[in-house]
N, C-alpha and C positions, 0 to 999 in steps of 0.2 A: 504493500500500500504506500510505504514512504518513498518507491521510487517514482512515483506519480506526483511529477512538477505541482500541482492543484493541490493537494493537499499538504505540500511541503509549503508552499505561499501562503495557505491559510494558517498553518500553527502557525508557522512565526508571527505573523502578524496576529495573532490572538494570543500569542504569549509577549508578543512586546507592547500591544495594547495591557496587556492583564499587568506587566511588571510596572508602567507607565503609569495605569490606575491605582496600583497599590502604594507604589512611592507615593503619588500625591496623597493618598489616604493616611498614609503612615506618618508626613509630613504635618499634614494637617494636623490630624488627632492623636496620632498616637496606638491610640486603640480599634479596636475590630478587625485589626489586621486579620487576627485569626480567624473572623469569619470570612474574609473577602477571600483569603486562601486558599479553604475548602469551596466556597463558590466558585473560584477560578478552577480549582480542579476538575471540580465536577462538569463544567464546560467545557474542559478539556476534554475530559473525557467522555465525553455526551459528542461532540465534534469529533472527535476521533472512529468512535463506536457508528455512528450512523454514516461516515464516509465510508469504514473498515462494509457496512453491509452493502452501502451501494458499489464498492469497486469490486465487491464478490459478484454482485450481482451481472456485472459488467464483463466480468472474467469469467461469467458464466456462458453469457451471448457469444463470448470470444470463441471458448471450446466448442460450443454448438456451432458455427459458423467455420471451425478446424474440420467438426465432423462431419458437416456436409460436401465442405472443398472435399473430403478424403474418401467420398464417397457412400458415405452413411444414411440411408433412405428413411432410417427411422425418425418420425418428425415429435417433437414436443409438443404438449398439452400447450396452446397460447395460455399468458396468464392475463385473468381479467380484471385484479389489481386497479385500481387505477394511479396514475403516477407516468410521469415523464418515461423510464424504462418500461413500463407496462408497454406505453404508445410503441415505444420502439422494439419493445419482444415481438408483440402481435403484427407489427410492419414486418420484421424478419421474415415471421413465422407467414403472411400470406406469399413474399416473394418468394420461399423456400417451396411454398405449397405449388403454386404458377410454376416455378421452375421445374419442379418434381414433375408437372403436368404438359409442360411442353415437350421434358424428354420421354413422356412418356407416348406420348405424341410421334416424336421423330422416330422413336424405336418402332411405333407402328407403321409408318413411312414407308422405313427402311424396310421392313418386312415385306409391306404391298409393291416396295419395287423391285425387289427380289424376284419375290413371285411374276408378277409384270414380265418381269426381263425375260423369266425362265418360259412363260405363257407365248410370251414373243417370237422367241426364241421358237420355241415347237411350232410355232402356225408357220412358220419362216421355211424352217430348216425340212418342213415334208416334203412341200411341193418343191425344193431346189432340189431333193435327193430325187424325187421322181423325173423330173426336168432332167438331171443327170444321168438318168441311166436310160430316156428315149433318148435324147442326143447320140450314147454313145450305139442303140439299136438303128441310130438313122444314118450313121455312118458304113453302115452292112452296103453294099452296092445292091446286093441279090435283092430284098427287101420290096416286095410288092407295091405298086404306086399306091393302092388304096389304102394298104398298112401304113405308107408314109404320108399318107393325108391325115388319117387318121390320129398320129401320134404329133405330126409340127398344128394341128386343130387343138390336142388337147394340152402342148407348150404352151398354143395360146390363151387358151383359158384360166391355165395354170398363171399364167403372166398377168394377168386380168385381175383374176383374185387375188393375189400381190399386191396389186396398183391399188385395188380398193381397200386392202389391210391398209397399208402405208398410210394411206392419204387419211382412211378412218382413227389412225393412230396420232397422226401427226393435228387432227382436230379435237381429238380428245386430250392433244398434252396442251395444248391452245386451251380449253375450258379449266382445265386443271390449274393453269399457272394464274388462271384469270385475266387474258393478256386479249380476250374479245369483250368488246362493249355492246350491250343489246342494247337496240336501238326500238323504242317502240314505236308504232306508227297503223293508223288504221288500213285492215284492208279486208276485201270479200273472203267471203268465208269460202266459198267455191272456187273464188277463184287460190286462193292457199290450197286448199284441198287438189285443183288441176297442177297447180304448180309442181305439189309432191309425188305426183303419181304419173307425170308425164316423161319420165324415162323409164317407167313400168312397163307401159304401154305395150312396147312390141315385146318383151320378153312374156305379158302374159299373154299375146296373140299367139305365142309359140305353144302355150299351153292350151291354147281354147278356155283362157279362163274369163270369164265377165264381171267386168267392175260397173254395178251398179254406185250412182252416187243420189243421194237422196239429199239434198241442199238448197234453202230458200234464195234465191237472187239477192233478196233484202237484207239476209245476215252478213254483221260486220262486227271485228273486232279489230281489240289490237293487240301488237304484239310485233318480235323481229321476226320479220319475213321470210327470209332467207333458212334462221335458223331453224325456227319454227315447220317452217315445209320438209327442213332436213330429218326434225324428230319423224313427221307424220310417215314422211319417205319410207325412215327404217321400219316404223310399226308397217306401214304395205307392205314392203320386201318381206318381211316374216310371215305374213299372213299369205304371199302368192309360194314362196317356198313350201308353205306346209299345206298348200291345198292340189288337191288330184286336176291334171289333164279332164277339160270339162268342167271344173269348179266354179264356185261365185265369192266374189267378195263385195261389200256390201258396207255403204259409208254414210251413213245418215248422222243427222244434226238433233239436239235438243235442248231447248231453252231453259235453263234452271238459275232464272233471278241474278244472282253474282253471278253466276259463270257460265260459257257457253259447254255443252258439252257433243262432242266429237266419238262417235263408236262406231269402229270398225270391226265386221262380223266377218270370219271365215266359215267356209265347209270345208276344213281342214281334218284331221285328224285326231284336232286337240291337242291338249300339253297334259304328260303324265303328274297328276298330283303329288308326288316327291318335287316335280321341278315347279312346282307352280309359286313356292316360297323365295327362287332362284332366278328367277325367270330376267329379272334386269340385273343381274350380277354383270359385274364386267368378266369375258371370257369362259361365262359358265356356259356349258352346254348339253341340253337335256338330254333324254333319253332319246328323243325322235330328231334329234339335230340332223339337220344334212350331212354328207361326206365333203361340204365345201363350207359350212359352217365355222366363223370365229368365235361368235359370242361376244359380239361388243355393237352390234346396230341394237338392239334393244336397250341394253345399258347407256349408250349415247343420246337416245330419244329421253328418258327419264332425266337422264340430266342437263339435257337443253331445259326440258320443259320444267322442272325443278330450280333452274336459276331466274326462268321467269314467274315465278310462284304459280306456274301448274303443274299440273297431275297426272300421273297416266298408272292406270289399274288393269288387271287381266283377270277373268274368270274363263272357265273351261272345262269342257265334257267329254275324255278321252271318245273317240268315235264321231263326237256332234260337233268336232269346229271350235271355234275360239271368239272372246269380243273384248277386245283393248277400249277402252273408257279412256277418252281424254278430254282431262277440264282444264279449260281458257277462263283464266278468271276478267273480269271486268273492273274497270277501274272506278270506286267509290270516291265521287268528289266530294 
C-alpha cells in the first residue's frame, strides 16, 4: 500500500498537518495534548485502514483483469455495492462479458467458415474431377461422334453449374459483409413476379411444365427490385427442379393488411419432413435434392428477403407438391 505515491502524499500531509496542530495546541495551552494525540492516531489510523481496503480492492480488479488477459473464462459475480469501485467493477465486469461474447462469436465464424470452405470445396472439386476424366475419354481418337457430343454437352453443363455456384457464392459473401445497399422503390407486383421467372421460361418449356400466374394488375409494393426478383427467382428454380415433365407451378397473390403475400405452389414431389426444418440452410441438401443440386438458392432467397424485413415459409406433403409463403411487408407511415 505504501508504494502507492497517493497514499504516501496523504500521510505526510496528515501527519504534518497533525504535528503543526498539536505544537500550536501544546503552545497554547499546555494541556490536552494527550487527547489530541490519541485523536491524531486514531485518524491515522482510520486513513490508513480505509485506503489499506480500497487499494485491496483495486489489487483485486488488477488480478481479475491478469486472469482474463491469461485466458481465464470464469467471470465474477459484478458487485452491486454502490461506490466509485463498484461503478468500475460492474464496467469491467460488462466489457469482460461483450468480450467473452464477441469471441465467442468469432469462434463461431470460424467454424461456419471452415465448414463453408470445406462445403465449397466439395461442390467444386466433383464436377472438375468428372470434367477431368471426359477430357481425358475425348482424347481417345476411336471414340464415336455421338459419344463425343455427348460428353463436350455434358462439360458444358458441368461449366454452367460452376458459373452459377460462383456467381451464387460470390453474392452471398456480398450480403454477408453487408457491402449491398437495398434500395426500396415501388413496383408491380407482376411485373416483379415476370421479372423472376423470365429466365425460367425456356428451361421449363423443356419440361412441358406451366407457370400459371395469378396477379392483380393493381398490386404494388415496395421493395429492391432486383434483389427481390433474385429471392422469388430461386424459390421458382426449386419449385421447377422438383416438379415432373408435364407439371404446374402456380403463383398467386394475397392481401393481408401489412403485408403483401406471395405463394408459390408446386406438383412436385414434396420435401421429406426431416428436411423441412432445413430447408433454407445454406448448402443443406434434402433427401430428394437433385444430382446438380448446391443448396444455397433457397438459403439466398431467405436472406434477401430477411434483410428486407420479409419472410419466406414452406409447408409440404411428400407426394402432393410444395407452397413457399412469401410476405412483403408494407410500409407503416
Amino acid at each position: 500500500m505504501f508504494r502507492n505515491q497517493e497514499v504516501k502524499y496523504g500521510f505526510w500531509v496528515l501527519l504534518t498537518v497533525g504535528i503543526l496542530s498539536g505544537s500550536a495546541i501544546f503552545a497554547e495551552s499546555g494541556g490536552g495534548f494527550q487527547y489530541f494525540f490519541l485523536f491524531f492516531l486514531a485518524a491515522v489510523i482510520i486513513y490508513l485502514l480505509v485506503n489499506h481496503i480500497r487499494y485491496r480492492k483495486i489489487s483485486s480488479l488488477s488480478l481479475y483483469l491478469k486472469k482474463v488477459l491469461n485466458g481465464d473464462k470464469k467471470l465474477d459475480i459484478p458487485d452491486n455495492v454502490e461506490g466509485e469501485l463498484s461503478l468500475l467493477r460492474n464496467d469491467i465486469y460488462k466489457i469482460v462479458t461483450r468480450l467473452e461474447t464477441q469471441a465467442e462469436l468469432l469462434s463461431e465464424d470460424k467454424a461456419y467458415l471452415a465448414g463453408s470452405l470445406s462445403d465449397i470445396s466439395h461442390q467444386l472439386k466433383t464436377p472438375m474431377t468428372s470434367m477431368m476424366v471426359m477430357t481425358d475419354i475425348l482424347r481417345d481418337e476411336s471414340l464415336p461422334a455421338e459419344k463425343r457430343e455427348e460428353f463436350i454437352d455434358s462439360i458444358r453443363s458441368q461449366l454452367k453449374r460452376m458459373e452459377w455456384l460462383l456467381s451464387s457464392l460470390l453474392k452471398m459473401s456480398k450480403l454477408d459483409a453487408g457491402a449491398i445497399q437495398f434500395k426500396q422503390e415501388p413496383v408491380q407486383v407482376s411485373e416483379l413476379v415476370r421479372k423472376a421467372a423470365e429466365h425460367l421460361l425456356i428451361p421449363m418449356e423443356l419440361k412441358n411444365q406451366t407457370l400459371v400466374v395469378e396477379i392483380p394488375e393493381s398490386q404494388h409494393i415496395s421493395c429492391d427490385v432486383p434483389w427481390t426478383s433474385e429471392a422469388i427467382s430461386n424459390i421458382l428454380k426449386n419449385c421447377m427442379e422438383h416438379t415432373p415433365e408435364d407439371g404446374k407451378i402456380t403463383i398467386y397473390s394475397e392481401e393481408r393488411g401489412v403485408y403483401l403475400q406471395l405463394v408459390v405452389e408446386d406438383s412436385g414431389e414434396g420435401i421429406a419432413p426431416e428436411d423441412l426444418p432445413h430447408i433454407f440452410e445454406r448448402f443443406y441438401k434434402g433427401k430428394n435434392a437433385g444430382r446438380d443440386s448446391v443448396g444455397i438458392g433457397l438459403a439466398m432467397a431467405k436472406y434477401i428477403l430477411n434483410i428486407q424485413n420479409g419472410q419466406v415459409e414452406v409447408e409440404s406433403t411428400p407426394g402432393a407438391g410444395s407452397r413457399f409463403f412469401i410476405r412483403l411487408y408494407r410500409k407503416v407511415i
